[in-house]
Each structure stands twice: as structure tokens, then as C-alpha cells.
VEXMARLO-980976 format. One record per residue (C-alpha): x, y, z; chain. Coordinates in steps of 0.001 Angstrom, whole numbers, padded with zeros to 6 digits. Example, Ala and Ser with C-alpha at 12.3 -4.5 7.8 and 13.67 -1.06 7.14 Angstrom:
! residues 2
         u         v         w   chain
    012300   -004500    007800       A
    013670   -001060    007140       A
! end
This chain:
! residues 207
         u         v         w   chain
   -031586    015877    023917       A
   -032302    017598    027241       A
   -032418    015689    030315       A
   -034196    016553    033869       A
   -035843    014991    036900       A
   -039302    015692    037776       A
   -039841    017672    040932       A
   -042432    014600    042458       A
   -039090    012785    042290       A
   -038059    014878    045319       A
   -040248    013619    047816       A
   -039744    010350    046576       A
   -035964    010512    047183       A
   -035757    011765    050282       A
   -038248    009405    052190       A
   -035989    006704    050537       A
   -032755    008544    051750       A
   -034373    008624    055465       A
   -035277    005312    055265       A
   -032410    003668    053534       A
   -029877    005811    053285       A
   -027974    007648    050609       A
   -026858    004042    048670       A
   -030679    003282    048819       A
   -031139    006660    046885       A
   -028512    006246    044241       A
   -029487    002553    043432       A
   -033053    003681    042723       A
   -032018    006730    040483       A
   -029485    004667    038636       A
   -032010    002010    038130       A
   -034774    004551    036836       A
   -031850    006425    035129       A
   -030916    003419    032949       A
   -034544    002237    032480       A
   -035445    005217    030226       A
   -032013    004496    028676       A
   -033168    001687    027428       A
   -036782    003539    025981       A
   -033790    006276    024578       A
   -031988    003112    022573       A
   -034981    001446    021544       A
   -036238    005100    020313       A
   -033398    005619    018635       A
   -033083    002385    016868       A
   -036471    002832    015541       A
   -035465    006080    013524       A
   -037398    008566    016003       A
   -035914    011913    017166       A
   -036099    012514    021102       A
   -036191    016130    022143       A
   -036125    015519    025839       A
   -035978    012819    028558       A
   -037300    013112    032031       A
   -037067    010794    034671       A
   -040124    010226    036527       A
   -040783    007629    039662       A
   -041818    004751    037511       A
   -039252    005477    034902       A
   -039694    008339    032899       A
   -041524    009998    029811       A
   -039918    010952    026391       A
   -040725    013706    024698       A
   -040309    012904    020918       A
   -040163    014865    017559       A
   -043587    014362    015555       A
   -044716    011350    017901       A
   -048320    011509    016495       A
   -046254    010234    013323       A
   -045011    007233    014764       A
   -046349    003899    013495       A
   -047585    000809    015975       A
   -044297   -001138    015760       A
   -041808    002213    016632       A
   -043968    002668    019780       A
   -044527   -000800    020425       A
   -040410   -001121    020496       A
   -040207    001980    022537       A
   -042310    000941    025013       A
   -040729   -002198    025708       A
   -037167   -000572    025789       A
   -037634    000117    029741       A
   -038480   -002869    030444       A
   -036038   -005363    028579       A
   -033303   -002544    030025       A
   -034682   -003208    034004       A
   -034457   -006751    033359       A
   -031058   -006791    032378       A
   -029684   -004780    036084       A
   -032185   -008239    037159       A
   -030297   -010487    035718       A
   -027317   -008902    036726       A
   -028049   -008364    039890       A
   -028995   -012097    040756       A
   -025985   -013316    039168       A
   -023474   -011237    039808       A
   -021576   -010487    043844       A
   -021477   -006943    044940       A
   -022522   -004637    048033       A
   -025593   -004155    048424       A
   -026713   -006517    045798       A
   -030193   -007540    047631       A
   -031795   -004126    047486       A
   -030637   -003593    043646       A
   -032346   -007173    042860       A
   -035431   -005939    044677       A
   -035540   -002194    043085       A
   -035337   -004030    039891       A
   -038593   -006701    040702       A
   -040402   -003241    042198       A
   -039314   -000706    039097       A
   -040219   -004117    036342       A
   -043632   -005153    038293       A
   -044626   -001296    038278       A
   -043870   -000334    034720       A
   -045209   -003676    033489       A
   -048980   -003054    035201       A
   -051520   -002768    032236       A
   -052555    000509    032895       A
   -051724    003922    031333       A
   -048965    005956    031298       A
   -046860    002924    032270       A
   -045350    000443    030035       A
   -047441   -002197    030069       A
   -049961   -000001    029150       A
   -048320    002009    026648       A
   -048400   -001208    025274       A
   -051786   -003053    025713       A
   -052821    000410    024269       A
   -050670    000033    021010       A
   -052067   -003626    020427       A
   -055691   -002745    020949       A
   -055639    000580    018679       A
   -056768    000382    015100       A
   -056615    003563    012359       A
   -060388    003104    012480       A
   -061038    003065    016477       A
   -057450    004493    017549       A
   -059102    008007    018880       A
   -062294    006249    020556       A
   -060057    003297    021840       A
   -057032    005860    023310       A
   -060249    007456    025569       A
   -061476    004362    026750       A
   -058633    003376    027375       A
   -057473    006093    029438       A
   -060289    006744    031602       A
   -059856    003118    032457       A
   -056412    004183    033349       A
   -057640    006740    035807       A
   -060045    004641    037423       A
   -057197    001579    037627       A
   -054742    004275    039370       A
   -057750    005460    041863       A
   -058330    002256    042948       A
   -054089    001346    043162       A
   -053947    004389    045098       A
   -056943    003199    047844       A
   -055969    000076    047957       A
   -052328    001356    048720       A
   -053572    003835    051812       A
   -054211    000941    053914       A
   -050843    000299    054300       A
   -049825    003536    055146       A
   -047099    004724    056568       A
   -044772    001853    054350       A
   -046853    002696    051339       A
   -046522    006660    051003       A
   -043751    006381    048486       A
   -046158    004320    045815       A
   -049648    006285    047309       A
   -047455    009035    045962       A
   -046856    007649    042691       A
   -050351    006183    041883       A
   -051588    009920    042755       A
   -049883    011269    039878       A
   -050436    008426    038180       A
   -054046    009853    038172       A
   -053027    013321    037524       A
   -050853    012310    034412       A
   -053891    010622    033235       A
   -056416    012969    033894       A
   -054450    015546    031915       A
   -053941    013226    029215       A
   -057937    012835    029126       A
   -058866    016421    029354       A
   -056489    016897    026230       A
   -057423    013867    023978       A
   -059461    016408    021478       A
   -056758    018481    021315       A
   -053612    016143    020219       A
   -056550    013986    018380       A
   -056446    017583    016040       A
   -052772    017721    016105       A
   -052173    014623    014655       A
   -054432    015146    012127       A
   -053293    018374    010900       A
   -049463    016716    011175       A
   -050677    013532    009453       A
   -052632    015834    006510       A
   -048840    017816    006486       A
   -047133    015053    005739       A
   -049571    013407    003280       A
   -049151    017135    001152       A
   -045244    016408    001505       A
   -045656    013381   -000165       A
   -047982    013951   -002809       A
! end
């Protein structure tokens, strides 16, 4: 499995290492570093095959082997890895002494309150996405569902200037946020023909 950090992380980290310092910095990329663990193990444990990991500013993004294969319940499990894994450093972190142990308990509450919003490509909405898809709507209800995702992250991302110059780090994020999405949307067609083809592969496996 290959493992890198985006490039928007850069920005990212070093307004946080002007701001708070270096500890600041490597509390934040642990935290982020063992959220996607925790997608990794639940990935895992569901029987899927990651080719690569990266680590993003909300957490990260797996790339897996034949993901158009998976069923509800192995992406329903993945997606909730992160977030069971960044409430564990919580509960850690609020019971446990150690320096610096305010700012890890808040990192946590930021990283968990993010990932958990119900929009796309975050983990709340990876998951609101999983629950509402059906094999007869799943194509029609992934679109919806995204643009609704781009129009959620435009209006985070407004709402977010007005506190500008404190905000930049998450007016950053919501940004790409948009971008991720906007991608996503612009290719729907495309991976809606690559599943098929790999779900029509496998069915002639089978048979």
C-alpha cells in the first residue's frame, strides 16, 4: 500500500506551525494520520484490497482495488472506520494527563465534527450516501447527492469567509471540498460505465 500527503496539506500545515507551533503541527498530522488508520483497519477487516492511502485535511481518501465491487455494508464499515478511530485519541485525550493534552482533545472535537458533516466526500456523507442508495436509484441518487454536496461546501465555504483571517485554514478546506466534488460530478458517467463493465466481468467469472 503506498502512502502520501496531499500537497493542499502544505498550506494547511504551515499556517498551523506559525500559529501554534511545531507540537500544534505534529498533533494534527498524527491525529489525521491515525484517522485514516482506522478507514485502513476497517477496510481491511471487510476483505477489501487498498492500493494507496493519502492523507488529506479532513482525513484522507483510499484508493481501493475494484471499489465499484464493494457491497453497502463493506463501505458502510469503511466509512465509519475514521471516525470510531478519532473518537478513541477523544476519549483518550479527556481521560488521560499529558502535555499538551487540551489542543489534542480539541483537534479531535474539530477533525470528528468535520468528517461527521453530512455532506460528500466526508464521512458522514460517505455514509448518508450508502444508506440512501438502492441498486435501482444508486446512479441517479450518487448525482443528487453530490451536487448537493457542492452546493453544501459553497455555502460552508461563504459562511466561513466572514470570519476571516481565523477561518483561512477551513475556507481552505471547504474550497477543495468543492473541487473534490465537482470532479467527482463531472465524472459520474464515466465510473457509472466502469462499474458496469467490472460488475458484467465478474458476473462472466461466475457463471
Amino acid at each position: 500500500m503506498k502512502f502520501r500527503i496531499h500537497p493542499i496539506l502544505l498550506p494547511v500545515f504551515l499556517f498551523f506551525m506559525v500559529v501554534g507551533g511545531v507540537s500544534l503541527y505534529a498533533m494534527i498530522l498524527f491525529s489525521l494520520v491515525f484517522h485514516e488508520l482506522g478507514h485502513v483497519v476497517a477496510a481491511k477487516k471487510t476483505g477489501m484490497k487498498i492500493r494507496s492511502c493519502t492523507i488529506l485535511p479532513y482525513g484522507g481518501e483510499l484508493q481501493i482495488v475494484n471499489r465499484q465491487l464493494a457491497t453497502k455494508q463493506q463501505r458502510l464499515i469503511t466509512a465509519l472506520g475514521g471516525p470510531v478511530a478519532t473518537a478513541v485519541l477523544l476519549i483518550v485525550g479527556s481521560f488521560v494527563e499529558f502535555p499538551g493534552r487540551e489542543q489534542f482533545v480539541q483537534i479531535q472535537w474539530i477533525l470528528l465534527s468535520v468528517n461527521l458533516l453530512p455532506f460528500l466526500p466526508l464521512d458522514g456523507g460517505q455514509v448518508i450516501s450508502v444508506l440512501v442508495e438502492t441498486k435501482k436509484n444508486k446512479y441517479i441518487s450518487r448525482s443528487y447527492f453530490t451536487l448537493y454536496s457542492i452546493v453544501a461546501a459553497i455555502a460552508l465555504s461563504v459562511y466561513l469567509i466572514g470570519f476571516l483571517p481565523d477561518s483561512l485554514p477551513y475556507v481552505l478546506l471547504t474550497s477543495f471540498l468543492v473541487l473534490q466534488n465537482v470532479v467527482t460530478y463531472r465524472f459520474r458517467k464515466y465510473e457509472q460505465i466502469f462499474e458496469q463493465m467490472a460488475s458484467g466481468a465478474k458476473q462472466t467469472t461466475i457463471n
